[in-house]
PDB file as gemmi writes it, atoms N, CA and C in Angstrom:
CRYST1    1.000    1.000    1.000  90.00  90.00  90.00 P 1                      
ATOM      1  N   UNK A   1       0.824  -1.193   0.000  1.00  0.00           N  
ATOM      2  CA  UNK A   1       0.000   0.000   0.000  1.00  0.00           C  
ATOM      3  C   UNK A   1       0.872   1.262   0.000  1.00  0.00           C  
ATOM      4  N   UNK A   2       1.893   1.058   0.818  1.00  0.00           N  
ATOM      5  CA  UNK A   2       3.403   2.281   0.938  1.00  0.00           C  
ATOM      6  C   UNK A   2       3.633   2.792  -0.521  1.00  0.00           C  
ATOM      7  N   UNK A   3       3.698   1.939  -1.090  1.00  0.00           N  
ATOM      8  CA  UNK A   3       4.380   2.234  -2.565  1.00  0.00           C  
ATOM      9  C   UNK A   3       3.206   2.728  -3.339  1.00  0.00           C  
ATOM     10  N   UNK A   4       2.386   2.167  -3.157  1.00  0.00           N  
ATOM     11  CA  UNK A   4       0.681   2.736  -4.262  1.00  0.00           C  
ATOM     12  C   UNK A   4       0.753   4.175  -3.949  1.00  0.00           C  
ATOM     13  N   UNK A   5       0.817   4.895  -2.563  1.00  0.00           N  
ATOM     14  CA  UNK A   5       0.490   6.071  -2.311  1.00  0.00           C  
ATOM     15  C   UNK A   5       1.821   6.579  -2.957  1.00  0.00           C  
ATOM     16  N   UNK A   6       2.916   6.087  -2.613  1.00  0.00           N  
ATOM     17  CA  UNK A   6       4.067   6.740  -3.154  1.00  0.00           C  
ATOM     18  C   UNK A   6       4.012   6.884  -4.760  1.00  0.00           C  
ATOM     19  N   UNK A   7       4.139   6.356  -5.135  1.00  0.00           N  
ATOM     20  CA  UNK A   7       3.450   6.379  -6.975  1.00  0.00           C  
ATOM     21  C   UNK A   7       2.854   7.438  -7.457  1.00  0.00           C  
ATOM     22  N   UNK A   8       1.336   6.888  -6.472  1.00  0.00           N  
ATOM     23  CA  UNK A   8      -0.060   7.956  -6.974  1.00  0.00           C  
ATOM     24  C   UNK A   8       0.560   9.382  -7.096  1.00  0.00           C  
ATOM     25  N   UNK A   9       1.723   9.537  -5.965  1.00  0.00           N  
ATOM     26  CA  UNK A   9       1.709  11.102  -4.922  1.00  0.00           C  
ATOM     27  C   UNK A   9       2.752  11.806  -6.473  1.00  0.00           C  
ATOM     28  N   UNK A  10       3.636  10.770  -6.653  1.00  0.00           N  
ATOM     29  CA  UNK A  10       4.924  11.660  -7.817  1.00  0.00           C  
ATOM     30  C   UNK A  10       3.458  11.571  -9.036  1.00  0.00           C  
ATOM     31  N   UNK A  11       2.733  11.265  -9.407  1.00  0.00           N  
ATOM     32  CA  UNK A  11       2.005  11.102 -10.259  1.00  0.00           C  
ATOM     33  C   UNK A  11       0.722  12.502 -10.097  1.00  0.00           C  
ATOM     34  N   UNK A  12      -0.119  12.485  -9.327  1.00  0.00           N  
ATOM     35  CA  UNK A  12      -0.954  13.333  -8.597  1.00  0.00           C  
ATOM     36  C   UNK A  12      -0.130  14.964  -8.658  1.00  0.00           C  
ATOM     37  N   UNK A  13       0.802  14.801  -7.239  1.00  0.00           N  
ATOM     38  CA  UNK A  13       0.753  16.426  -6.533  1.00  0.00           C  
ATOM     39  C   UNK A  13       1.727  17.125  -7.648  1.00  0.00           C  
ATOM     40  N   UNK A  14       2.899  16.401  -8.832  1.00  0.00           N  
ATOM     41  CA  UNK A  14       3.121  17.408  -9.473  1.00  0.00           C  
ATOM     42  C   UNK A  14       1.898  17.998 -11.095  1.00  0.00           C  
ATOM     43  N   UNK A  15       1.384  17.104 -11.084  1.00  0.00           N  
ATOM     44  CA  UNK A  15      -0.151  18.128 -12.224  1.00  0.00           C  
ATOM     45  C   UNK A  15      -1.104  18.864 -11.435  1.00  0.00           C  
ATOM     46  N   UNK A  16      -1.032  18.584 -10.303  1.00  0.00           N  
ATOM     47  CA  UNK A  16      -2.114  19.741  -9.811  1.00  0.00           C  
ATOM     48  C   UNK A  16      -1.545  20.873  -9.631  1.00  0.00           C  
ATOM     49  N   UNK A  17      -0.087  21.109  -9.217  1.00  0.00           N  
ATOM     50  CA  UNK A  17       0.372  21.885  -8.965  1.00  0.00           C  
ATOM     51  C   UNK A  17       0.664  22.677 -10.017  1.00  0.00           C  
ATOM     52  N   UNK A  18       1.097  22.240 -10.885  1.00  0.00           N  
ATOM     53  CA  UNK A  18       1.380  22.848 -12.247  1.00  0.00           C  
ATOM     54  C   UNK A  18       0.225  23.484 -12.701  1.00  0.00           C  
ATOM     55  N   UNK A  19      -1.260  22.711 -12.855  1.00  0.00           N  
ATOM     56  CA  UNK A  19      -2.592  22.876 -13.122  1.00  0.00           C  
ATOM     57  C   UNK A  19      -2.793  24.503 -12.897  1.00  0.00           C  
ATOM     58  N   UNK A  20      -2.950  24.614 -11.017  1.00  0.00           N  
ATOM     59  CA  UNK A  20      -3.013  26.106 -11.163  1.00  0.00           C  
ATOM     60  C   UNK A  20      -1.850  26.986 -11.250  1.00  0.00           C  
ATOM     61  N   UNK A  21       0.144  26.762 -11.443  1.00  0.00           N  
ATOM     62  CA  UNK A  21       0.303  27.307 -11.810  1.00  0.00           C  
ATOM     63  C   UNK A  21       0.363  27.888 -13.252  1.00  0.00           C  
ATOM     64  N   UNK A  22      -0.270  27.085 -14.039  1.00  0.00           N  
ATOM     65  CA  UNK A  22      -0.093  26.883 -15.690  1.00  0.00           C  
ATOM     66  C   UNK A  22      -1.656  28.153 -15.638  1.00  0.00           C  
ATOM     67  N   UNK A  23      -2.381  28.107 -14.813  1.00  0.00           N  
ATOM     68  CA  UNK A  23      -3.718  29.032 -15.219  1.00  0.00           C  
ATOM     69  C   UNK A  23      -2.916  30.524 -14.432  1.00  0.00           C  
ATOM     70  N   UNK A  24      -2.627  30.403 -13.638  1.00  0.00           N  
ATOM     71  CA  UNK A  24      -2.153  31.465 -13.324  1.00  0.00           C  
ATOM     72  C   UNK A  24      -1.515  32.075 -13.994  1.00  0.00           C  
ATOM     73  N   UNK A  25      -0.719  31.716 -14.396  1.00  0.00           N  
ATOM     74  CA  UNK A  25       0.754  32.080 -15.983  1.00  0.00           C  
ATOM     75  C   UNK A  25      -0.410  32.714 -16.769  1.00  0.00           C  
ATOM     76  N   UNK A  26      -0.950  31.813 -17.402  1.00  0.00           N  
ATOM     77  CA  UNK A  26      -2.148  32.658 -18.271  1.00  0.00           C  
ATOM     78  C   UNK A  26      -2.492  33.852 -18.435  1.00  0.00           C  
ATOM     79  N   UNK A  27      -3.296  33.768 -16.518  1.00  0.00           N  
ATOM     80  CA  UNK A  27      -4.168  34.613 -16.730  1.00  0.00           C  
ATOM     81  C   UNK A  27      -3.378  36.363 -16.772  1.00  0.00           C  
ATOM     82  N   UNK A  28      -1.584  36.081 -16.049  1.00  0.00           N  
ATOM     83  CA  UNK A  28      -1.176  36.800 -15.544  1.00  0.00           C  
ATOM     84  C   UNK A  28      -0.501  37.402 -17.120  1.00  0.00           C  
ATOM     85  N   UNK A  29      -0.304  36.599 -18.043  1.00  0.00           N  
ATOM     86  CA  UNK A  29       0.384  36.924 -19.383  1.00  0.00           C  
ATOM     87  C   UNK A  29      -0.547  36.824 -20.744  1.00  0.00           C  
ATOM     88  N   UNK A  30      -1.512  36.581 -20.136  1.00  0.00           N  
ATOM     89  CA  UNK A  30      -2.588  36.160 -21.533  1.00  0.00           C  
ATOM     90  C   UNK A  30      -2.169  35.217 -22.258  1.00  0.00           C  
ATOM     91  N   UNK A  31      -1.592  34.096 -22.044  1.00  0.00           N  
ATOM     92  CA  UNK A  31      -0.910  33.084 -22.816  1.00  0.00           C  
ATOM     93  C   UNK A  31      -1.360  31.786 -23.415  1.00  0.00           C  
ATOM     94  N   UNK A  32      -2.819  31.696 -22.873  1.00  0.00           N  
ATOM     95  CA  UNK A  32      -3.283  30.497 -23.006  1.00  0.00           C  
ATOM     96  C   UNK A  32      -3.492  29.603 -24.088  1.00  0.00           C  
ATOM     97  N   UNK A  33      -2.789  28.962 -24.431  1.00  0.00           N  
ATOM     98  CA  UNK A  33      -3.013  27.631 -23.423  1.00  0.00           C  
ATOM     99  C   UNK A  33      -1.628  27.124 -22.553  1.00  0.00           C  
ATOM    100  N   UNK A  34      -0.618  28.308 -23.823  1.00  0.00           N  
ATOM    101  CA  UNK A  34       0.468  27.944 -23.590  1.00  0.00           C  
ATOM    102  C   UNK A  34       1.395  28.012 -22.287  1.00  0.00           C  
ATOM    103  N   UNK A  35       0.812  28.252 -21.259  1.00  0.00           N  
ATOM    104  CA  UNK A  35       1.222  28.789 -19.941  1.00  0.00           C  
ATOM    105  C   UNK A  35       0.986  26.903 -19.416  1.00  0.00           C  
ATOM    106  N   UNK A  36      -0.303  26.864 -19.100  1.00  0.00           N  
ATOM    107  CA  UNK A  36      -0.247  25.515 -18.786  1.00  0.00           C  
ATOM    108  C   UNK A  36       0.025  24.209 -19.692  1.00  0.00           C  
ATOM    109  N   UNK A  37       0.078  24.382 -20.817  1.00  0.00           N  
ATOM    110  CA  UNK A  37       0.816  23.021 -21.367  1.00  0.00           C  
ATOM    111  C   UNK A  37       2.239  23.062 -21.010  1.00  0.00           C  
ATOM    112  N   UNK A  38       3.029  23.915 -20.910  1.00  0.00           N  
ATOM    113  CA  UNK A  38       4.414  24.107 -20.668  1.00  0.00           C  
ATOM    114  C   UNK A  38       4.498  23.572 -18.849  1.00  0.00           C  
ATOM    115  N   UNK A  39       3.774  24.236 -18.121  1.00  0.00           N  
ATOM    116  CA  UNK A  39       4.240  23.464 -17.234  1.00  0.00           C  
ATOM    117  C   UNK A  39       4.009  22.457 -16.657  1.00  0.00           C  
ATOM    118  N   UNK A  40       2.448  22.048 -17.335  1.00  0.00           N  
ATOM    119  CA  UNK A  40       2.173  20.283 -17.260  1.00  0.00           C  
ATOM    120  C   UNK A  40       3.164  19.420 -18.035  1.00  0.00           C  
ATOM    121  N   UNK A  41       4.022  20.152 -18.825  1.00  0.00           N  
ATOM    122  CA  UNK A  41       4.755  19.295 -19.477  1.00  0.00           C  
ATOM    123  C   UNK A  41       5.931  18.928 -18.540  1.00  0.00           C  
ATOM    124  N   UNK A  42       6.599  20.213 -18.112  1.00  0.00           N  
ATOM    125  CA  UNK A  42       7.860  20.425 -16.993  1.00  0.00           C  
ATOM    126  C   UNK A  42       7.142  19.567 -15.742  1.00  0.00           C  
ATOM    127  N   UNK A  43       6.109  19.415 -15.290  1.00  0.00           N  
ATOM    128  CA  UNK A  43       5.514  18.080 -14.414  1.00  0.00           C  
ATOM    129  C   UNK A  43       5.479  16.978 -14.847  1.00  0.00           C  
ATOM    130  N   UNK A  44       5.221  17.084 -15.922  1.00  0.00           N  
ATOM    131  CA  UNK A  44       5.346  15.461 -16.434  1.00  0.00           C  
ATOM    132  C   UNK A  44       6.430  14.675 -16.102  1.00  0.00           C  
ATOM    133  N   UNK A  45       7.483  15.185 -16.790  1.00  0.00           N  
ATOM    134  CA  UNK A  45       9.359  14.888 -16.568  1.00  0.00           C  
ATOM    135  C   UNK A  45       9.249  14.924 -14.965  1.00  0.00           C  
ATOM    136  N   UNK A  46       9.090  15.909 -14.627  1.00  0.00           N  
ATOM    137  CA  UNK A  46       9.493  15.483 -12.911  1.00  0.00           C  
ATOM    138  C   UNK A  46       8.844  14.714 -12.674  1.00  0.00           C  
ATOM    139  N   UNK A  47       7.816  14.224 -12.721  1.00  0.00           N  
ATOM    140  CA  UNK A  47       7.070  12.871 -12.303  1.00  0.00           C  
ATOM    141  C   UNK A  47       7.334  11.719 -12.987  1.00  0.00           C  
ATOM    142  N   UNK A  48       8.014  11.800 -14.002  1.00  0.00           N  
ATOM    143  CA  UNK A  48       8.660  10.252 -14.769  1.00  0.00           C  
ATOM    144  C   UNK A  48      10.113  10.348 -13.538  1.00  0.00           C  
ATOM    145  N   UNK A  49      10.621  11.296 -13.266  1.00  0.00           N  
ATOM    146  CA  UNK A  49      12.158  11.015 -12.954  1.00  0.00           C  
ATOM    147  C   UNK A  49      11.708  10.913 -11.372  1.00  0.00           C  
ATOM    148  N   UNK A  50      11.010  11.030 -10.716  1.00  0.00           N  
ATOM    149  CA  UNK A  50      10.081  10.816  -9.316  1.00  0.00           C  
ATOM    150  C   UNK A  50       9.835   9.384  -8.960  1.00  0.00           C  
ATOM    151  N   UNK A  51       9.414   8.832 -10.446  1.00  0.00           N  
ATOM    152  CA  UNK A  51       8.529   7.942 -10.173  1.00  0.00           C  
ATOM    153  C   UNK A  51       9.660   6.363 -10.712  1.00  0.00           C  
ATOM    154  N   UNK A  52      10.798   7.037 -11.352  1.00  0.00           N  
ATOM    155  CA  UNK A  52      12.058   6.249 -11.614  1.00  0.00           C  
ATOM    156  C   UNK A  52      12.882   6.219 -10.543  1.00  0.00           C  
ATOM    157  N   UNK A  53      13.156   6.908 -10.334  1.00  0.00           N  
ATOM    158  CA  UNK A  53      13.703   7.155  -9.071  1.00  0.00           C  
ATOM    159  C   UNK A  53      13.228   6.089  -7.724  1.00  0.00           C  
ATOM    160  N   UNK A  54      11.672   6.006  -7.668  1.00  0.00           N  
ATOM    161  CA  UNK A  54      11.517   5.204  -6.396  1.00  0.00           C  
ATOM    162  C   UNK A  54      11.178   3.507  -6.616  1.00  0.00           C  
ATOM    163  N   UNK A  55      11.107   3.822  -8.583  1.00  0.00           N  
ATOM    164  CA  UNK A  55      11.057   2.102  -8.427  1.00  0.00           C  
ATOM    165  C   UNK A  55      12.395   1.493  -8.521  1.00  0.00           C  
ATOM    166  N   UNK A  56      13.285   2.465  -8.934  1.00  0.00           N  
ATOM    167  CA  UNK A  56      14.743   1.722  -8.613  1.00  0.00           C  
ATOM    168  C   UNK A  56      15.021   1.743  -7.229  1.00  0.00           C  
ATOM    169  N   UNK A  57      14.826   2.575  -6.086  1.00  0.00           N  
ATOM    170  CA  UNK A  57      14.693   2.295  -5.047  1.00  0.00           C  
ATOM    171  C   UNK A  57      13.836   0.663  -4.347  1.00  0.00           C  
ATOM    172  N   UNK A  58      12.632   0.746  -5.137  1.00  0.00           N  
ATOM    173  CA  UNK A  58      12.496  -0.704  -4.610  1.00  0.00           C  
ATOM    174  C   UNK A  58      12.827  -1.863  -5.383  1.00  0.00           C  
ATOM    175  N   UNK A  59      13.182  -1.745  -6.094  1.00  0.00           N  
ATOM    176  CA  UNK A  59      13.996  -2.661  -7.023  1.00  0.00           C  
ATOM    177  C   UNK A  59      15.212  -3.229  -6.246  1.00  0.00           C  
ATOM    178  N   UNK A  60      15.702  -1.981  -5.565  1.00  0.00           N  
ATOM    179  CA  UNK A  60      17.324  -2.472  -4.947  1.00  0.00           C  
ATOM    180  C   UNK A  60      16.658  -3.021  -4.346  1.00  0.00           C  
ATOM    181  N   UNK A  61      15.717  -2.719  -2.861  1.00  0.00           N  
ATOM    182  CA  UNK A  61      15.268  -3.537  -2.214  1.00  0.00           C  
ATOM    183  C   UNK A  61      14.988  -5.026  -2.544  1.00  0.00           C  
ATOM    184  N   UNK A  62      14.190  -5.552  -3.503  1.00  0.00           N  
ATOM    185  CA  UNK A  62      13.781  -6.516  -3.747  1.00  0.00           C  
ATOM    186  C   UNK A  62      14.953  -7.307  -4.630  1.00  0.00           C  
ATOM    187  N   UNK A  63      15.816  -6.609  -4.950  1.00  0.00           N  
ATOM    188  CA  UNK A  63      17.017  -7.574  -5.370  1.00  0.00           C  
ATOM    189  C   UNK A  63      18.029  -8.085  -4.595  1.00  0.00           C  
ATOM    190  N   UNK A  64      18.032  -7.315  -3.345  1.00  0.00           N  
ATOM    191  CA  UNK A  64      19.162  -7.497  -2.425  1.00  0.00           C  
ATOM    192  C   UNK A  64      18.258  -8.694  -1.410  1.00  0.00           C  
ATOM    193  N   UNK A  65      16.529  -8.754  -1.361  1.00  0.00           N  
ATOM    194  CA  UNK A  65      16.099  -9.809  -0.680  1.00  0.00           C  
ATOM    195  C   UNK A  65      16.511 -10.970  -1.439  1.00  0.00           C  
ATOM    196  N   UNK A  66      16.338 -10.864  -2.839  1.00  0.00           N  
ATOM    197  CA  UNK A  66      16.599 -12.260  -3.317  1.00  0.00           C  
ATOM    198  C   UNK A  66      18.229 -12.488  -3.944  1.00  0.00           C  
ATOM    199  N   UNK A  67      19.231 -11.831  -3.557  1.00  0.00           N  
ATOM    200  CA  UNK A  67      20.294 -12.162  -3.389  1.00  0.00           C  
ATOM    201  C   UNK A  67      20.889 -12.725  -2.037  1.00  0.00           C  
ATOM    202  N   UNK A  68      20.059 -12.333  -0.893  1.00  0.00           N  
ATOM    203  CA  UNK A  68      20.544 -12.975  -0.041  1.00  0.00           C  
ATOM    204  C   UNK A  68      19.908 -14.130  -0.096  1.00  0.00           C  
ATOM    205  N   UNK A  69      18.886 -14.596  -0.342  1.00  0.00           N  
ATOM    206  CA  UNK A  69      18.324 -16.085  -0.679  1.00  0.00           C  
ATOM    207  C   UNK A  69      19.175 -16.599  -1.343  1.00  0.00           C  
ATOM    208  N   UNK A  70      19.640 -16.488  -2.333  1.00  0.00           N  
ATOM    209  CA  UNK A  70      20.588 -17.312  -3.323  1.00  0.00           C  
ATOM    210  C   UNK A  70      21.504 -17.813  -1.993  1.00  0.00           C  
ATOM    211  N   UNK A  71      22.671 -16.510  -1.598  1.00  0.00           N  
ATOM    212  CA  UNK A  71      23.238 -17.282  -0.600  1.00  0.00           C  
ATOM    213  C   UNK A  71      23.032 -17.886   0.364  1.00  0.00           C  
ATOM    214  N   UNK A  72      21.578 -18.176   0.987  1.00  0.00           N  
ATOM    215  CA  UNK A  72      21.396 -19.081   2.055  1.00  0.00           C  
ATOM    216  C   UNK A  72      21.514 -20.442   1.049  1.00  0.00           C  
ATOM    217  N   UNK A  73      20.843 -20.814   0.431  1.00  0.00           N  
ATOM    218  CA  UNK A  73      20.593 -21.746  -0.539  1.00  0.00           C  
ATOM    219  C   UNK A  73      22.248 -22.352  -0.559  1.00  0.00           C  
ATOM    220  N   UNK A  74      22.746 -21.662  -1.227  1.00  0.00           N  
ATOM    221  CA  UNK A  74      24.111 -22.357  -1.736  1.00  0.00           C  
ATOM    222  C   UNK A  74      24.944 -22.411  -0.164  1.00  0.00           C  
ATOM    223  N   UNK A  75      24.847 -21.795   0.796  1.00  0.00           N  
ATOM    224  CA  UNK A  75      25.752 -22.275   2.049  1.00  0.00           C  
ATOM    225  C   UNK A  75      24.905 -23.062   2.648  1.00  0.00           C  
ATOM    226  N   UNK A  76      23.496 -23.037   2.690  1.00  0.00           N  
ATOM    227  CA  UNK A  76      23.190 -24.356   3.627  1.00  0.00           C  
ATOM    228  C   UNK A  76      23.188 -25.838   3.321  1.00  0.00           C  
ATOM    229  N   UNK A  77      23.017 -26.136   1.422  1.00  0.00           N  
ATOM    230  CA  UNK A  77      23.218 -27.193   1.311  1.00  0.00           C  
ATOM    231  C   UNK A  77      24.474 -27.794   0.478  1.00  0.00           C  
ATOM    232  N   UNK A  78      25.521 -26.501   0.583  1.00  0.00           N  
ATOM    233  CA  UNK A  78      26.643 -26.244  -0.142  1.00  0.00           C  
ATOM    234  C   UNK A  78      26.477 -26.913  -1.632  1.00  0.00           C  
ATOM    235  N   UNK A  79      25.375 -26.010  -2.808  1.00  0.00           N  
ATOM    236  CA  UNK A  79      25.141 -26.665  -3.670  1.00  0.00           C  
ATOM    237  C   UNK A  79      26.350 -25.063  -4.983  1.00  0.00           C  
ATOM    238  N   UNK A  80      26.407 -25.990  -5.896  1.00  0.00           N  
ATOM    239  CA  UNK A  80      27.627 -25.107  -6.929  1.00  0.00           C  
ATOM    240  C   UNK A  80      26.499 -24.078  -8.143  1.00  0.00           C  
ATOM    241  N   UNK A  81      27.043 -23.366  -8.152  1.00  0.00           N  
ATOM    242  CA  UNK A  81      25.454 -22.149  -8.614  1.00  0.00           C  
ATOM    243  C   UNK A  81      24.944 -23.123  -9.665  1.00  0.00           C  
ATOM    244  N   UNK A  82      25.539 -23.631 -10.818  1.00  0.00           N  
ATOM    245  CA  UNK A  82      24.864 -24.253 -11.810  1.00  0.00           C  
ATOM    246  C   UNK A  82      24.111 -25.069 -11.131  1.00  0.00           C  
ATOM    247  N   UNK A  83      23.885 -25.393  -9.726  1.00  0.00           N  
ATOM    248  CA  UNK A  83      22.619 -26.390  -9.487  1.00  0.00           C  
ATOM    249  C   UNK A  83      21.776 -25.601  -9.154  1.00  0.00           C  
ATOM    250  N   UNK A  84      21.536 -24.432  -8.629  1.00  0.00           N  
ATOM    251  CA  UNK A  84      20.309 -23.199  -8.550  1.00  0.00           C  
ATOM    252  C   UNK A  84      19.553 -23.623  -9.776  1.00  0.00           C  
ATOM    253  N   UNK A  85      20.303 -23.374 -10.948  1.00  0.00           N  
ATOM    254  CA  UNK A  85      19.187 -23.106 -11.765  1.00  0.00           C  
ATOM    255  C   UNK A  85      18.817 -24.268 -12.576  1.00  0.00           C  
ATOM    256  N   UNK A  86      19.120 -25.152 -12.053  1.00  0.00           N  
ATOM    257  CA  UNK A  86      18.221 -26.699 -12.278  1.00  0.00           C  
ATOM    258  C   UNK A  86      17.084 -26.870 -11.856  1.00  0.00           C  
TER     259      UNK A  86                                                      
END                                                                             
């Protein structure tokens, strides 16, 4: 559930934010539309590199659980790696 909210949140709080500053830009320069496509766009990227960012974070996690499995495996029944993947 940790990670769903974490996701949603790089996904979610940077377009809303952008949302009203992209209308604001607008209204403040007469620019529209181009005020907010520009910075829903500049949200976008931060929310791809947000949202890369924390699945390589759990990625390490979940690779370093199943690297230490490998080594219980091979020291408890002292087996030679080519038998793992038999």
């Amino acid at each position: 559930m940790s990670l769903f909210v974490r996701l949603s949140a790089w996904v979610a709080f940077p377009v809303i934010i952008a949302t009203f500053i992209g209308q604001w830009l607008d209204k403040k320069y007469d620019s529209a539309p181009f005020g907010l496509l520009g910075v829903v766009g500049v949200a976008f990227v931060f929310s791809m590199i947000g949202l890369v960012y924390e699945a390589s974070k759990e990625y390490g996690k979940f690779n370093k659980k199943n690297d230490s499995r490998k080594e219980d495996v091979c020291t408890d029944k002292q087996l030679a790696p080519h038998d793992i993947l038999k």
